[in-house]
C-alpha positions in Angstrom: -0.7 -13.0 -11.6 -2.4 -10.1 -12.9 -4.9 -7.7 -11.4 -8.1 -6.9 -13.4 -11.0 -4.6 -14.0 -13.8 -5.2 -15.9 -17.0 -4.2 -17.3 -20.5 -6.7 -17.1 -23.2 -5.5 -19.0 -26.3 -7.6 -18.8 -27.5 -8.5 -22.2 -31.3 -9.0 -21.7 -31.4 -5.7 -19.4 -28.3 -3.7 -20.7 -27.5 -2.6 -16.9 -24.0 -2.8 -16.3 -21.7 -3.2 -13.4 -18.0 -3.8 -12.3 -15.8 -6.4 -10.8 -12.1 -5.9 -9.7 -10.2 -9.1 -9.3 -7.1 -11.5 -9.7 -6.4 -14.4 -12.0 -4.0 -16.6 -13.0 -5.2 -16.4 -16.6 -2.8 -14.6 -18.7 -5.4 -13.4 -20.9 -8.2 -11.6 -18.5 -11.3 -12.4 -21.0 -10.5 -16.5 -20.5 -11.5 -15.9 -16.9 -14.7 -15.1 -17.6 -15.2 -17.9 -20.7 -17.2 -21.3 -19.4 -15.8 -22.7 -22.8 -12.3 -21.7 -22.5 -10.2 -25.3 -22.2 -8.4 -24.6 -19.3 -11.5 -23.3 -17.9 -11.5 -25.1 -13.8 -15.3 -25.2 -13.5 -17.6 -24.9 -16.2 -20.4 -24.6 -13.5 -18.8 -21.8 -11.7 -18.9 -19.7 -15.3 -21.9 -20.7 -16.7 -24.0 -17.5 -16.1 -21.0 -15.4 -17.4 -22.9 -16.7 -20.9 -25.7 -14.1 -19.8 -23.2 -10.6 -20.1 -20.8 -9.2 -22.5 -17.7 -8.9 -20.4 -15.3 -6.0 -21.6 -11.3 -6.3 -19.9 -11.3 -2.6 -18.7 -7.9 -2.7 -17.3 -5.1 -5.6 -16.4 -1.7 -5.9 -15.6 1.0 -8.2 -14.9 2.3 -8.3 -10.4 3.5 -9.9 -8.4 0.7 -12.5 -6.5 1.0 -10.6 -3.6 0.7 -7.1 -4.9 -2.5 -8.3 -6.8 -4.3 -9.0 -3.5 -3.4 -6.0 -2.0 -4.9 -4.2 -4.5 -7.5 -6.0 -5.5 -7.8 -5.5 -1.6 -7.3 -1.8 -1.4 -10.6 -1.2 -4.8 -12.9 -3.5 -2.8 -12.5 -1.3 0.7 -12.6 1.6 -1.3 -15.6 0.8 -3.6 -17.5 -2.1 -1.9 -20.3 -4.1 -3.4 -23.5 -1.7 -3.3 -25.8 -3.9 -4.3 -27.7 -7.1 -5.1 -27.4 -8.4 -8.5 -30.5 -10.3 -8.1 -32.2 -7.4 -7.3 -31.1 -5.2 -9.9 -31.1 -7.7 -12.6 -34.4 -8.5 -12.1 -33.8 -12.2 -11.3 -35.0 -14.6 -8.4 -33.3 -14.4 -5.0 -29.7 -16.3 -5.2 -30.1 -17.3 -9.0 -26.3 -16.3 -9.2 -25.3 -18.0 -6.6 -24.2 -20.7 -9.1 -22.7 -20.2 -12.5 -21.2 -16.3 -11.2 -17.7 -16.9 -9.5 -16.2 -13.4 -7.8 -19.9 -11.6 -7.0 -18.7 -10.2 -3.9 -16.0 -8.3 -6.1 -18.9 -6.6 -8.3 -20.0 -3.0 -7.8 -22.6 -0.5 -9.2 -20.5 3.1 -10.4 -21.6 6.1 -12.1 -19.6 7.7 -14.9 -17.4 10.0 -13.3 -16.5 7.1 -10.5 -15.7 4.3 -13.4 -13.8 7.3 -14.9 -11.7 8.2 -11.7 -10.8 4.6 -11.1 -9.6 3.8 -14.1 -7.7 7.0 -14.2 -6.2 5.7 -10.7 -5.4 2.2 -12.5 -3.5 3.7 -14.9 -1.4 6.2 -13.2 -1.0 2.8 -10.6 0.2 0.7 -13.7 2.7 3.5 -14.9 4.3 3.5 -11.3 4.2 0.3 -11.2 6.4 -0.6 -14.3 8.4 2.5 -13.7 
């Protein structure tokens, strides 16, 4: 299982955001791919098609420690916002086609800095 933290930038507005998460993908990027062959649901992805998705962070735990911190990010940075709404779009237009919204969140510089500081130095423990 591996933990993940990635970057969603919007391509027609070029506003970004962040999603922590779990998958059983062993590369993070084919989580986010509607075309990817092992991809479950094409119609769960779909809408990925409108970002560029950048793998911040990842690594390798056990299923159980993945949740947990997964977990731990989203009590500590919860979802602040509605994509919708700061996207611009109509009410619930990722509702489909956008799997893990409620794992997405809105940071400013110095707070995507200090996580993935935190990731890191949680990764190096980790595999210490």
């Amino acid at each position: 299982m591996k933990f993940y933290f990635v970057k969603f930038t919007h391509k027609e507005t070029n506003k970004s955001f962040y999603k922590f998460g779990v998958t059983k993908e062993s590369q993070v990027d084919n989580r986010f791919d509607p075309y990817f062959q092992n991809s479950r649901f094409y119609n769960d992805r779909y809408k990925y098609l409108e970002f560029d998705v950048r793998v911040l962070f990842s690594m390798y735990c056990s299923t159980t420690d993945a949740y947990k911190i997964e977990s731990r990010y989203k009590a500590k940075y919860p979802k602040n916002f509605s994509l919708e709404t700061y996207l611009g779009k109509p009410y619930n237009y990722f509702s489909d086609g956008f799997t893990g919204i409620t794992e997405t969140v809105v940071l400013d510089d110095n707070t995507y800095k200090e996580v993935l500081h935190k990731l890191y130095s949680l990764k190096d423990s980790y595999e210490s």
